[in-house]
C-alpha positions as CSV (number, residue, x, y, z in Angstrom):
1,X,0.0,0.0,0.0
2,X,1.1,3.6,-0.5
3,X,1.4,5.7,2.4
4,X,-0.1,9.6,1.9
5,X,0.5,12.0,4.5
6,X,-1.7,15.4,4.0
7,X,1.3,17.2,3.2
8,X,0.9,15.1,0.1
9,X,-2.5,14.7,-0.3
10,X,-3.2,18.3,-0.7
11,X,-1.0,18.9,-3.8
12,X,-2.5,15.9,-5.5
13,X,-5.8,17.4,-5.2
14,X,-4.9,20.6,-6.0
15,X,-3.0,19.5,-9.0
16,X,-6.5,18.0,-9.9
17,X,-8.5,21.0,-10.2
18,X,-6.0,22.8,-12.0
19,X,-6.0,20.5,-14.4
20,X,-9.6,20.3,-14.3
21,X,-10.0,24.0,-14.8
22,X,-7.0,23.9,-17.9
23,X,-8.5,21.1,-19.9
24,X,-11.2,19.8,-18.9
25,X,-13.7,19.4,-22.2
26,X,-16.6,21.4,-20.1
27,X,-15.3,24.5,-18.8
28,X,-18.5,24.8,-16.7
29,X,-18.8,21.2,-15.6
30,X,-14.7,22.1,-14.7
31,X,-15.6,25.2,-12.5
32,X,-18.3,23.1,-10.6
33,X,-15.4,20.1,-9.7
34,X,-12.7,22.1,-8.8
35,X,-15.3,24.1,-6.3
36,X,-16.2,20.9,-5.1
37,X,-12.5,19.2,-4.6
38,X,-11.1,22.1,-2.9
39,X,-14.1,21.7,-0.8
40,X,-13.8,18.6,-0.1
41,X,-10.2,18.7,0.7
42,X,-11.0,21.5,3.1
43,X,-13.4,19.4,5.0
44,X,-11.3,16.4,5.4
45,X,-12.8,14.3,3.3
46,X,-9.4,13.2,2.0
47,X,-7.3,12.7,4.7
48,X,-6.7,9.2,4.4
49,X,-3.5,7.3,4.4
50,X,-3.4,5.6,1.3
51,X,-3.3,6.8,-2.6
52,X,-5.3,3.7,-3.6
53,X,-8.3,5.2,-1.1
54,X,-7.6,8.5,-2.3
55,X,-7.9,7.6,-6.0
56,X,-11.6,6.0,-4.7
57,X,-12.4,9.3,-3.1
58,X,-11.8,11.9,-5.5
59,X,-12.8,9.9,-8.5
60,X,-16.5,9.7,-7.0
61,X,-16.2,13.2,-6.7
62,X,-15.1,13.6,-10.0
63,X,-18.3,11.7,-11.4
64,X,-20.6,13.6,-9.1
65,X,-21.3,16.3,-11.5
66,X,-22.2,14.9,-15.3
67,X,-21.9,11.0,-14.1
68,X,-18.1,11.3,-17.4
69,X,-16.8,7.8,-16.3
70,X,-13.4,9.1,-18.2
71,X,-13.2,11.3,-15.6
72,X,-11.1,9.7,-12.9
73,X,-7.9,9.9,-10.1
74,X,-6.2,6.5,-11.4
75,X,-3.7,4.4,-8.9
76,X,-0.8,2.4,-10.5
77,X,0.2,0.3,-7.9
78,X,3.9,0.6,-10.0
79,X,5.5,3.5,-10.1
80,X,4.7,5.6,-13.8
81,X,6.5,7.9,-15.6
82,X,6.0,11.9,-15.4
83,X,5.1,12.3,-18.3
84,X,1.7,13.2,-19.9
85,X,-0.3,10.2,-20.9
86,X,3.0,8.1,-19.7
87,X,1.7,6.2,-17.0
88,X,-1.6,4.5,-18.9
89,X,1.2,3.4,-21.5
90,X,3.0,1.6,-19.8
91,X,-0.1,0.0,-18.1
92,X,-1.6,-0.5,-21.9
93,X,2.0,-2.1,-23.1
94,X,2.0,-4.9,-20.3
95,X,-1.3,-6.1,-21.5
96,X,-0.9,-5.6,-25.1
97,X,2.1,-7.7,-24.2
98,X,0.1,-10.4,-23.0
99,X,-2.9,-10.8,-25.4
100,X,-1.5,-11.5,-28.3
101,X,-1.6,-7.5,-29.2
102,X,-5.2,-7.6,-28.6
103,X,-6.3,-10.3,-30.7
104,X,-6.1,-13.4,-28.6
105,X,-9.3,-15.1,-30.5
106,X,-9.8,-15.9,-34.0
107,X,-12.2,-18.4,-35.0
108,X,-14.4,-19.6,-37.7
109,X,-17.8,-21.1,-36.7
110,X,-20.3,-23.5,-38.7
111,X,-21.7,-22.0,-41.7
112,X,-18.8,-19.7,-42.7
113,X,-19.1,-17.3,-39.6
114,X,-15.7,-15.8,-38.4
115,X,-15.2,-14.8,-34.8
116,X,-12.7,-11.9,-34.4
117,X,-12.2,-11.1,-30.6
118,X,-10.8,-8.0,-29.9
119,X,-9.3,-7.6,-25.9
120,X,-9.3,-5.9,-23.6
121,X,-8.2,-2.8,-25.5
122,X,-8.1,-1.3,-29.3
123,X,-4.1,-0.4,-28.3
124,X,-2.4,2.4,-29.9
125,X,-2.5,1.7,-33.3
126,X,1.7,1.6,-34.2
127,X,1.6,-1.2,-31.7
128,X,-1.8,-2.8,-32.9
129,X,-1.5,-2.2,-36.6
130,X,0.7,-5.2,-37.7
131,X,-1.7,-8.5,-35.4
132,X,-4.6,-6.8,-36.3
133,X,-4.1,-6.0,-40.3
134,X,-2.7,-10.4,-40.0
135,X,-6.4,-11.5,-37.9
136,X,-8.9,-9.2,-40.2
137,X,-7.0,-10.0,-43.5
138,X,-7.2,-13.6,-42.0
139,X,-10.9,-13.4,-41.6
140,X,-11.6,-11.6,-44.7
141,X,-12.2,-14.8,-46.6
142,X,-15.5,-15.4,-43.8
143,X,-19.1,-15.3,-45.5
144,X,-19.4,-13.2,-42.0
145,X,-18.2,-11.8,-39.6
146,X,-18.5,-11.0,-35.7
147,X,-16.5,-8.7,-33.8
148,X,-16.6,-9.2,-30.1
149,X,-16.2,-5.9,-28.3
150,X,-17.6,-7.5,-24.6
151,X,-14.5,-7.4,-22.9
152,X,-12.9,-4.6,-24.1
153,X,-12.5,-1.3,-22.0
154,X,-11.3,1.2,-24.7
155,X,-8.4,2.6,-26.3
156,X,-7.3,4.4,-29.6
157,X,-9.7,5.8,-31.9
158,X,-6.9,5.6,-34.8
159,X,-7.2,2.0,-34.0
160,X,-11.0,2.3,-34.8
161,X,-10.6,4.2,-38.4
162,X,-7.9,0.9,-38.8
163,X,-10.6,-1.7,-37.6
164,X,-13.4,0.0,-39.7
165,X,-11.1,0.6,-43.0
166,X,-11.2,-3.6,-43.1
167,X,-15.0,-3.6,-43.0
168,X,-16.2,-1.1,-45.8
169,X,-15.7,-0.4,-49.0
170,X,-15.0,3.3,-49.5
171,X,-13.4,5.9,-47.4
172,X,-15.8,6.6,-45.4
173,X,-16.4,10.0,-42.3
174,X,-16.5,8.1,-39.6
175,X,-16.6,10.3,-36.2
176,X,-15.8,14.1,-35.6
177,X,-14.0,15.4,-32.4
178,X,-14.4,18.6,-30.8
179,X,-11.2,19.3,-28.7
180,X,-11.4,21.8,-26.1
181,X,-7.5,22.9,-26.8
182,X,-7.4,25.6,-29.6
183,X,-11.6,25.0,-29.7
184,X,-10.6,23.0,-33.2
185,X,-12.5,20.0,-34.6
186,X,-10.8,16.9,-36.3
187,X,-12.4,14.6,-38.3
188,X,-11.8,10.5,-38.3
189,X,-12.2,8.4,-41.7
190,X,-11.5,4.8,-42.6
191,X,-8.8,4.2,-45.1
192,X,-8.3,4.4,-48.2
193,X,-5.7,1.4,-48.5
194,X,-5.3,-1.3,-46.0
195,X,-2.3,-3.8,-45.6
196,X,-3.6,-7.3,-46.4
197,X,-7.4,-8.4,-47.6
198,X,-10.4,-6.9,-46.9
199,X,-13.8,-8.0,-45.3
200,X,-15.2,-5.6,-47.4
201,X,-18.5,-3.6,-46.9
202,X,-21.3,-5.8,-48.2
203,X,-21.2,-9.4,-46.2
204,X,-23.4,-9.8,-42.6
205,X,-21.3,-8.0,-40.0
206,X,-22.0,-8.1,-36.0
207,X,-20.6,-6.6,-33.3
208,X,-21.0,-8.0,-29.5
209,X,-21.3,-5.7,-26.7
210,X,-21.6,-6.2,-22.9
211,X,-21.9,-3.4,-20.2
212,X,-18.5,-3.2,-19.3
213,X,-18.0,-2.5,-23.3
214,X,-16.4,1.2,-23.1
215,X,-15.0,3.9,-25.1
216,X,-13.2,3.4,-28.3
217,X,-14.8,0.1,-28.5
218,X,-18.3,1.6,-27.9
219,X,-17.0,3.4,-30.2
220,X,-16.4,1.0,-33.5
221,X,-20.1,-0.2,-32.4
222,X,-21.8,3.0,-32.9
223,X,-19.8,4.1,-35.9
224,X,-20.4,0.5,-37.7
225,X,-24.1,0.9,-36.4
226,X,-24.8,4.5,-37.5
227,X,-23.3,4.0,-41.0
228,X,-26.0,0.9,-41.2
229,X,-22.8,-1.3,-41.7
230,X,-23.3,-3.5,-38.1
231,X,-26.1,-5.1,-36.3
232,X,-25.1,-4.4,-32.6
233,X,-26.0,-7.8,-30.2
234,X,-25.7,-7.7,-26.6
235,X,-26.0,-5.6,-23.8
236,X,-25.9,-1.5,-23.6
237,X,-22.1,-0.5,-23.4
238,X,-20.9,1.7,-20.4
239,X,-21.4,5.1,-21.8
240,X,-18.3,6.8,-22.3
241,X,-17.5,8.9,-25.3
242,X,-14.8,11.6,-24.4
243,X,-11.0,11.1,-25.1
244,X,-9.1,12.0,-22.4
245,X,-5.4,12.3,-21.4
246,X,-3.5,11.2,-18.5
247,X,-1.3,13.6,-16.3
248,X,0.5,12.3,-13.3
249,X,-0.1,13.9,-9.9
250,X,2.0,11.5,-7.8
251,X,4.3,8.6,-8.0
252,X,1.9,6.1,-7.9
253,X,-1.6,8.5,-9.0
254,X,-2.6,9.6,-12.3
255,X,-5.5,12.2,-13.0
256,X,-7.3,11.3,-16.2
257,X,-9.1,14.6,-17.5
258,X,-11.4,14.8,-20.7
259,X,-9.9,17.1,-23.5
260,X,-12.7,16.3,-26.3
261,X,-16.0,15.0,-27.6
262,X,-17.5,13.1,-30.1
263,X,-19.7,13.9,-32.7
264,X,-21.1,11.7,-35.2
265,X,-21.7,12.5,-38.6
266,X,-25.2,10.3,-39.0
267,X,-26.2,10.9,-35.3
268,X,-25.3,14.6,-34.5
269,X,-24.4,13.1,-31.1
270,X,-22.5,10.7,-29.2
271,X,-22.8,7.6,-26.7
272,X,-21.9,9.5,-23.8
273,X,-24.2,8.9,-20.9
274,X,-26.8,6.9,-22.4
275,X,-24.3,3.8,-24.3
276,X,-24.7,2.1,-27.5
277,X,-28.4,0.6,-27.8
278,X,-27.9,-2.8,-29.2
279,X,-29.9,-3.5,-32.4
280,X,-30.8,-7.3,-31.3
281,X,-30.7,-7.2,-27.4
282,X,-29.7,-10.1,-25.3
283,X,-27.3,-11.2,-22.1
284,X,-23.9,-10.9,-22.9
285,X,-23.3,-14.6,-22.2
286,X,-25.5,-15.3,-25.2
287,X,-24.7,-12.6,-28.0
288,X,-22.4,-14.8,-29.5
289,X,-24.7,-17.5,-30.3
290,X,-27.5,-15.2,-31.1
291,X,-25.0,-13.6,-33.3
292,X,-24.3,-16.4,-35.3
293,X,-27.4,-18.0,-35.6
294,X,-28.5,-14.6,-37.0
295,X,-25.4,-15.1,-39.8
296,X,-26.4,-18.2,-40.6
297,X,-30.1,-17.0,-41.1
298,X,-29.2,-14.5,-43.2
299,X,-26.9,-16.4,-45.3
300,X,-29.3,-19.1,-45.9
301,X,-32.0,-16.2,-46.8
302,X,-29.1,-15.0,-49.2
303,X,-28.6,-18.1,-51.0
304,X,-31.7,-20.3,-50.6
């Protein structure tokens, strides 16, 4: 356990708000925590001994306001880096380290179904690119296809334009972000050229969700399903659409702060708050063989 004393609590939330009120996607929303942690801090409420209970603490405080799960006082219980965005790095390269770069599952099913599992994060994409352009040009040959999203907490929306470039035909807008720095927007398409085969836009494509299913993963469902591409099967994701950045506060504490939104070209909005709605809802445990049953319905349709 890590030992906090209150001369080093109080920096950490003080750091916090700063951060809060610098970056911070909602200015307003902003104002509102950093009243509140400086409150809070003022009270006692944080005068605990441990950064692990701190982390607990403030994050709830965090999500008080506008519920932004993104929004969040992180503990590392390794030591991480300084720099910006650092410390989730190094946390993301251990696991992308031990899951087969995110693609630990490939598998066909009866019928000429292909399951593509991708867990437990969309990983930056100069690490991911090279096993996930090997799995999708490996499933590419499929009748169809099911992406399975249920485990996976997040990551690069790069990756997504990558993922998405393997399932359509045309480059395609795919999401929009507002960023709060420089008040600029950016725009996210699929590819024009992928390495290896593609799936292509016109053969049965699912996606599998769960409720733990969160942020750049929600985020390949929605796209795929507002584009009419995906039928979305599961459960309704987590809800959290804003891409934040990392800033270390302490040794062993990171303070993850939202710097942008989404916005959807088909939509006009985002999932944030409310998830992705699944298009065939069911338990999580079963989407998968809803899923393909579904496939092989529709390919049997298709050819019979």
């Amino acid at each position: 356990m890590t030992i906090l004393t209150q001369t080093s609590t109080v920096p950490v939330v003080e750091e916090t708000a700063q951060l809060l009120l610098d970056h911070y996607v909602f200015p307003e929303a902003a104002e509102r925590l950093a009243t509140l942690l400086r409150q809070r801090l003022a009270e006692g409420a944080y005068d605990v001994d441990s950064a692990e209970e701190l982390s607990r603490l403030v994050t709830v405080d965090l999500q008080s306001v506008n519920g932004d799960q993104h929004l969040r006082l992180i503990h590392h219980a390794e030591t991480v880096p300084k720099e910006r965005g650092a410390a989730a790095l190094a946390a993301m390269r251990r696991e992308f380290d031990a899951s087969l770069g995110g693609v630990p599952r490939v598998e066909l099913r009866d019928g000429g179904v292909a399951v593509l599992e991708l867990t437990p994060m969309l990983f930056p994409l100069d690490w991911a690119a090279e096993p996930l352009a090997a799995a999708l040009t490996l499933v590419a040959r499929a009748d169809a296809l099911v992406l399975d999203v249920r485990g996976n907490r997040g990551g690069d929306p790069d990756t997504v334009a990558f993922v998405c470039s393997y399932l359509l035909d045309e480059r395609t807008h795919l999401n929009t972000m507002y960023w709060r720095d420089g008040e600029r927007f950016g725009q996210s398409w699929s590819l024009p050229y992928v390495p290896g085969a593609r799936f292509g836009g016109s053969k049965p494509l699912y996606v599998l969700t769960s409720g733990s299913t969160f942020s750049a993963a929600e985020e390949l469902a929605y796209d795929l399903q507002q584009l009419g591409r995906a039928v979305v099967v599961g459960e309704v994701t987590l809800g959290g659409a804003h891409p934040r950045q990392g800033w270390t506060v302490h040794p062993h504490l990171e303070a993850s702060i939202p710097t942008g939104r989404a916005i959807n070209p088909v939509s006009g909005t985002d999932w944030e708050g409310t998830g992705v709605q699944p298009d065939v809802a069911c338990t999580a445990a079963d989407a998968l063989d809803r899923a393909h049953a579904l496939a092989r319905t529709r390919l049997t349709d298709a050819t019979g």
